[in-house]
The first five atom37 places (N, CA, C, CB, O) and aatype in JSON, in Angstrom:
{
  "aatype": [20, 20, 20, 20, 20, 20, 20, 20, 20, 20, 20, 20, 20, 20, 20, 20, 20, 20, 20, 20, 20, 20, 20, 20, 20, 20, 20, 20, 20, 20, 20, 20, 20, 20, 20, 20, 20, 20, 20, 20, 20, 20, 20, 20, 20, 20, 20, 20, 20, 20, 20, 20, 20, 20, 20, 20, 20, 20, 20, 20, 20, 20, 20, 20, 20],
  "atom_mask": [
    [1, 1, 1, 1, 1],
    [1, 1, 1, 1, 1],
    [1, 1, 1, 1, 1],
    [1, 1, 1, 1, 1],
    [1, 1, 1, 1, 1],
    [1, 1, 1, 1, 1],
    [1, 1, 1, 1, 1],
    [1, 1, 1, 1, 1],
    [1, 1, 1, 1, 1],
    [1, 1, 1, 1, 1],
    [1, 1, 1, 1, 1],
    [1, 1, 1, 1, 1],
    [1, 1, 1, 1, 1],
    [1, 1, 1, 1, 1],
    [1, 1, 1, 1, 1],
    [1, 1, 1, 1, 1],
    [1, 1, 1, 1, 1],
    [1, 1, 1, 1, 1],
    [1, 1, 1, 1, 1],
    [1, 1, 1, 1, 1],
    [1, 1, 1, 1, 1],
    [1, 1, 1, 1, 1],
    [1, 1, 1, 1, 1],
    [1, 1, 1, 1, 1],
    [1, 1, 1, 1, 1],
    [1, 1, 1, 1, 1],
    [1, 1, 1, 1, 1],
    [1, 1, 1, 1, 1],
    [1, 1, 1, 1, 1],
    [1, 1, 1, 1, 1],
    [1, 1, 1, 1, 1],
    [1, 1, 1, 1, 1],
    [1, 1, 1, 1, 1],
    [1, 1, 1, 1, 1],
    [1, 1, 1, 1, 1],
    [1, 1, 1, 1, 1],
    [1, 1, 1, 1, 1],
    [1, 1, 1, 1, 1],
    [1, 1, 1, 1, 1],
    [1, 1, 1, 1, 1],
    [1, 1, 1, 1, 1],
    [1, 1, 1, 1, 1],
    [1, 1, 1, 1, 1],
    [1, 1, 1, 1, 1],
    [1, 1, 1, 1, 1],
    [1, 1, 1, 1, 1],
    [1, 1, 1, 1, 1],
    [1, 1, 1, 1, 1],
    [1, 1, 1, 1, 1],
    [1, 1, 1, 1, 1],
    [1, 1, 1, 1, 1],
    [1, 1, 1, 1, 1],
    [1, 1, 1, 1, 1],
    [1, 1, 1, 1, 1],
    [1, 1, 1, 1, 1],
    [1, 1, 1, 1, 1],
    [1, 1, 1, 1, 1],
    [1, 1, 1, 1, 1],
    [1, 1, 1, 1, 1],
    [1, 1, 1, 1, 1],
    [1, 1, 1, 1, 1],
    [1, 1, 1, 1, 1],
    [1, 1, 1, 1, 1],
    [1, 1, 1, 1, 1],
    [1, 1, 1, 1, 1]
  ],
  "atom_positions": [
    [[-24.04, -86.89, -5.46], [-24.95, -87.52, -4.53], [-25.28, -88.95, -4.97], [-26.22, -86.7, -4.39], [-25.72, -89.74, -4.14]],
    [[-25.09, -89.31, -6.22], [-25.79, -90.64, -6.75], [-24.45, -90.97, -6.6], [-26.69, -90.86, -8.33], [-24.55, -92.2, -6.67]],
    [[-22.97, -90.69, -6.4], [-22.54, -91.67, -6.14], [-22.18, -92.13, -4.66], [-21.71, -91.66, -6.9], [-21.62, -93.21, -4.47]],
    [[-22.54, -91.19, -3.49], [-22.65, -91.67, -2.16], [-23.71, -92.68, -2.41], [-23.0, -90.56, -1.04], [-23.44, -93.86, -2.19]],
    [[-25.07, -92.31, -2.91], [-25.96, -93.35, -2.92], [-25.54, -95.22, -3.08], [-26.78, -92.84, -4.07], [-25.81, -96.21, -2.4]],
    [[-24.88, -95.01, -4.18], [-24.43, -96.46, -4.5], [-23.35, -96.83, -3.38], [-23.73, -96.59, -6.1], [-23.24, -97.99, -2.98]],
    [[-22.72, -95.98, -3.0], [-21.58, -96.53, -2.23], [-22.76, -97.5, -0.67], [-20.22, -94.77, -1.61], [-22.76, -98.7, -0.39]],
    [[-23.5, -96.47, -0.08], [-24.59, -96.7, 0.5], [-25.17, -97.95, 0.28], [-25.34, -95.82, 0.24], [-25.2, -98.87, 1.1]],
    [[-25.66, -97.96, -0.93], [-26.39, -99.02, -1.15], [-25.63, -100.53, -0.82], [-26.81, -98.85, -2.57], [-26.21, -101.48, -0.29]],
    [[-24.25, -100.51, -1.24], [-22.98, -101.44, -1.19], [-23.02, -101.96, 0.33], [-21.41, -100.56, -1.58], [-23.23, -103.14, 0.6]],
    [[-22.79, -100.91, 1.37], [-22.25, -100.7, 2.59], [-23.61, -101.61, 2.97], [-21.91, -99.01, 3.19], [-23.38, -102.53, 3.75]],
    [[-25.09, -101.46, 2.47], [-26.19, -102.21, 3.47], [-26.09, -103.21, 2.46], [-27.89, -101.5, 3.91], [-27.3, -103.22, 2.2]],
    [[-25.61, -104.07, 1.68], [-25.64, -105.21, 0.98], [-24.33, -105.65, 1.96], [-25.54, -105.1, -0.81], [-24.13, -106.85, 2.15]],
    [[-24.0, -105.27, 2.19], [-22.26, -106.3, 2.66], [-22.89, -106.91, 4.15], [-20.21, -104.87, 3.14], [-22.04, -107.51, 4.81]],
    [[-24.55, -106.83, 4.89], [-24.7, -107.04, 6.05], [-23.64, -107.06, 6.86], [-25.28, -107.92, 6.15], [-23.84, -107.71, 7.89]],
    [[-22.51, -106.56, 6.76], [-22.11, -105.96, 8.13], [-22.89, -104.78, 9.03], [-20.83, -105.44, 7.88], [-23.27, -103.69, 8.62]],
    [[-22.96, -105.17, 9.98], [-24.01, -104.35, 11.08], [-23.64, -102.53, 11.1], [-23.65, -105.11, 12.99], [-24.21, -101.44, 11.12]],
    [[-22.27, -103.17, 11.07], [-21.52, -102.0, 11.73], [-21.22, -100.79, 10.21], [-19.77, -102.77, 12.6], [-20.78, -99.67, 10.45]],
    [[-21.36, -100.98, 9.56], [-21.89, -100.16, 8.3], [-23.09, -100.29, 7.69], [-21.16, -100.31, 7.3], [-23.58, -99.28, 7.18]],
    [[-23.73, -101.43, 7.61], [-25.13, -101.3, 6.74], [-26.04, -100.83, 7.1], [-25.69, -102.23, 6.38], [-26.84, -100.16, 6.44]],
    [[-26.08, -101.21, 8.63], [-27.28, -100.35, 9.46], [-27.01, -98.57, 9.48], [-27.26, -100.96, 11.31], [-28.04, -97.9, 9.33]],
    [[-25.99, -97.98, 9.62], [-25.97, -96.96, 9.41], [-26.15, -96.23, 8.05], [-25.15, -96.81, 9.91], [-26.87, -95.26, 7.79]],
    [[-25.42, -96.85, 7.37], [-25.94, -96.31, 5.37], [-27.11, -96.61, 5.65], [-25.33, -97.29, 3.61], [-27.72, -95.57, 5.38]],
    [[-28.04, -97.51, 6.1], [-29.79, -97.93, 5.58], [-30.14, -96.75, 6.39], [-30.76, -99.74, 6.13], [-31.18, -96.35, 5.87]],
    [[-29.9, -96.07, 7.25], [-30.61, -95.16, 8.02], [-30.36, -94.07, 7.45], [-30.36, -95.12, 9.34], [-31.32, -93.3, 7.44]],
    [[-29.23, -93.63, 6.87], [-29.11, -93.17, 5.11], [-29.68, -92.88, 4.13], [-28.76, -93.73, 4.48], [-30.06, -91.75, 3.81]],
    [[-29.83, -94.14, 3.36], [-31.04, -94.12, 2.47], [-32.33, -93.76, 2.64], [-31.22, -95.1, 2.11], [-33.12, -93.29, 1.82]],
    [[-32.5, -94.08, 4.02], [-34.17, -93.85, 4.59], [-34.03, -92.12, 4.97], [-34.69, -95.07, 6.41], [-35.12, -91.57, 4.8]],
    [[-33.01, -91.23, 5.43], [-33.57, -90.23, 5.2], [-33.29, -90.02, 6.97], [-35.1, -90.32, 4.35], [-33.57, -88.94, 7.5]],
    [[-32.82, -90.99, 7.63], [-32.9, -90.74, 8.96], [-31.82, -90.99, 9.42], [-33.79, -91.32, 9.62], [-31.87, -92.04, 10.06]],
    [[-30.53, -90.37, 9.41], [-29.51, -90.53, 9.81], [-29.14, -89.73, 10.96], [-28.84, -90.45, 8.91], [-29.92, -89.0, 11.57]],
    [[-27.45, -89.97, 11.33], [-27.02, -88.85, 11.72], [-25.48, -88.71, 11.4], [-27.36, -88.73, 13.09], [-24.62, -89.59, 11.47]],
    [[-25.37, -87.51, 11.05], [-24.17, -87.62, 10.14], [-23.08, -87.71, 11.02], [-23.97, -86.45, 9.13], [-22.11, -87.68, 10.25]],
    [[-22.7, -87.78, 12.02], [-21.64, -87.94, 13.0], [-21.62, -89.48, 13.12], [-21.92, -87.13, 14.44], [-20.61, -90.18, 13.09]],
    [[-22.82, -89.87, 13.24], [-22.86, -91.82, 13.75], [-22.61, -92.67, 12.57], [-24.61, -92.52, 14.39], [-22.39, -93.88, 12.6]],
    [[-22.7, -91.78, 11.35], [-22.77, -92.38, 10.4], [-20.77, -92.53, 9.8], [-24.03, -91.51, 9.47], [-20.05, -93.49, 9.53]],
    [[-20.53, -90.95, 9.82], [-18.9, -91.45, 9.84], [-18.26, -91.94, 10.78], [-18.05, -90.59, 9.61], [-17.62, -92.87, 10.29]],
    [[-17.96, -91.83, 12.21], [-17.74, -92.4, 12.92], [-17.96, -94.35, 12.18], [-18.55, -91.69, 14.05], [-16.96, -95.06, 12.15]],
    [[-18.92, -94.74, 11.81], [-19.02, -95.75, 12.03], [-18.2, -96.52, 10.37], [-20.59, -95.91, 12.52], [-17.77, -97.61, 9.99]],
    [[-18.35, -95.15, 9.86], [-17.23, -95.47, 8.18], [-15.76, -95.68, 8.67], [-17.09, -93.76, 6.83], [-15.02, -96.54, 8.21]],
    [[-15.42, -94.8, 9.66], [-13.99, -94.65, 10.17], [-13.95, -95.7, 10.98], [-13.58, -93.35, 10.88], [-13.07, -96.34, 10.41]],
    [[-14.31, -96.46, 12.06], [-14.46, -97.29, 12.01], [-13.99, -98.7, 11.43], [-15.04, -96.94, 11.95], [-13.12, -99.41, 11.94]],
    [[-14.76, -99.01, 10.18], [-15.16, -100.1, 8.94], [-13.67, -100.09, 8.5], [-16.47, -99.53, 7.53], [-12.88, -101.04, 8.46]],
    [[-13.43, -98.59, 8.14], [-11.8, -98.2, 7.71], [-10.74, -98.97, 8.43], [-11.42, -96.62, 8.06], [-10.03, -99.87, 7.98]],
    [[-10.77, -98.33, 9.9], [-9.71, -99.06, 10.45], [-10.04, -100.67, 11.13], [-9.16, -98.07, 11.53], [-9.42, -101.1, 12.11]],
    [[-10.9, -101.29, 10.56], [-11.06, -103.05, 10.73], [-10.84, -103.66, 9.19], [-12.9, -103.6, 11.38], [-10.5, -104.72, 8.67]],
    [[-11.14, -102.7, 8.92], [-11.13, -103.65, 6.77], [-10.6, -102.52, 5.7], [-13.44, -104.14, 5.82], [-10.75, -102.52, 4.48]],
    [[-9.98, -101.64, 6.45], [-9.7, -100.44, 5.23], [-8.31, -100.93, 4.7], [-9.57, -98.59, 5.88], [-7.53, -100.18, 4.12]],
    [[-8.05, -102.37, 4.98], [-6.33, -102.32, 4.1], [-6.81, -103.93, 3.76], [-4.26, -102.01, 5.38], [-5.85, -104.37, 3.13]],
    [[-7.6, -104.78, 3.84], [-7.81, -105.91, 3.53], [-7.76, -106.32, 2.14], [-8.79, -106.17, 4.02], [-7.57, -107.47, 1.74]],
    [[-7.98, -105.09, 1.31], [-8.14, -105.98, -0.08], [-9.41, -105.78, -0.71], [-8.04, -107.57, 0.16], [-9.8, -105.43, -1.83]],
    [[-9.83, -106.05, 0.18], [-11.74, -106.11, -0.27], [-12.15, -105.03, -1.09], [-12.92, -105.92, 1.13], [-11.64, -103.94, -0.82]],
    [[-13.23, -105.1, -2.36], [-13.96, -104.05, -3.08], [-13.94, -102.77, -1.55], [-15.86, -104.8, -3.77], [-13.18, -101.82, -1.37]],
    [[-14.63, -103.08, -1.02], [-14.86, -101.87, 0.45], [-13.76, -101.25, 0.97], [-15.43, -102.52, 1.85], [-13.93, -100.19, 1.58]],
    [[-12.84, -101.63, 0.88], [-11.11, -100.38, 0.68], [-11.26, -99.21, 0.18], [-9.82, -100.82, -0.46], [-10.98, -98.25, 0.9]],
    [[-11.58, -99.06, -0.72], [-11.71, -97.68, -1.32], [-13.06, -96.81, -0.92], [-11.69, -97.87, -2.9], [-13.06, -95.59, -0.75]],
    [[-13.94, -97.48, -0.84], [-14.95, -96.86, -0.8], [-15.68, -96.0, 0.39], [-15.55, -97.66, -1.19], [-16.55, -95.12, 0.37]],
    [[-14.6, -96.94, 1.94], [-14.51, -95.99, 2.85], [-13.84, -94.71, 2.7], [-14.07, -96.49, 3.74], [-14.12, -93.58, 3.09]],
    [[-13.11, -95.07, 2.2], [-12.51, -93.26, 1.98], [-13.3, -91.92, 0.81], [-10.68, -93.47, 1.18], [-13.33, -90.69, 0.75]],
    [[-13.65, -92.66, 0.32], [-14.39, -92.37, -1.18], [-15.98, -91.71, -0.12], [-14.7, -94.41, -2.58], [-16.32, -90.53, -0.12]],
    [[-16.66, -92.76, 0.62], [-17.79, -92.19, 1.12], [-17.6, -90.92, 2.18], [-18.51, -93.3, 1.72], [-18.38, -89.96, 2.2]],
    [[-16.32, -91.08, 3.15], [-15.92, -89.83, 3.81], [-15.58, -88.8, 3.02], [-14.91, -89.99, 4.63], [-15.97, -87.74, 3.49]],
    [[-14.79, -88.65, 1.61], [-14.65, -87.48, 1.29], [-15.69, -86.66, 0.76], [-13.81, -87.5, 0.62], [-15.64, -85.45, 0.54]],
    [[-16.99, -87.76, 0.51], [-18.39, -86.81, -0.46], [-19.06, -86.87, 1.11], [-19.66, -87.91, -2.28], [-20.23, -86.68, 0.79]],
    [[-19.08, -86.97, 2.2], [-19.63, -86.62, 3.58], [-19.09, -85.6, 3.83], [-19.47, -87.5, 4.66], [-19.32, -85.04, 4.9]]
  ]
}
């Protein structure tokens, strides 16, 4: 769980909308776990082959979801 947390924490530091707002609703305890992968899968297929630290970690946060 502490390491979804950090991944989380990552996802609302990168202010992208389209992941941070959903991890912060996350952290706060008020999510929903469908809007929340959906929106990882998503992130995946716009930046999941770019390179970026955040490559791995979409996949990494879907498999502990």
């Amino acid at each position: 769980m502490e390491e979804l947390r950090s991944i989380m924490e990552k996802f609302v530091q990168s202010g992208w909308a389209l992941i941070a707002e959903p991890a912060q609703r996350w952290l706060d305890g008020n999510y929903d776990r469908d809007s929340l992968i959906s929106a990882i899968k998503q992130a995946d297929k716009e930046c999941g082959s770019c390179g970026c630290e955040f490559d791995p970690l979409y996949k990494r946060a879907l498999e502990l979801l």
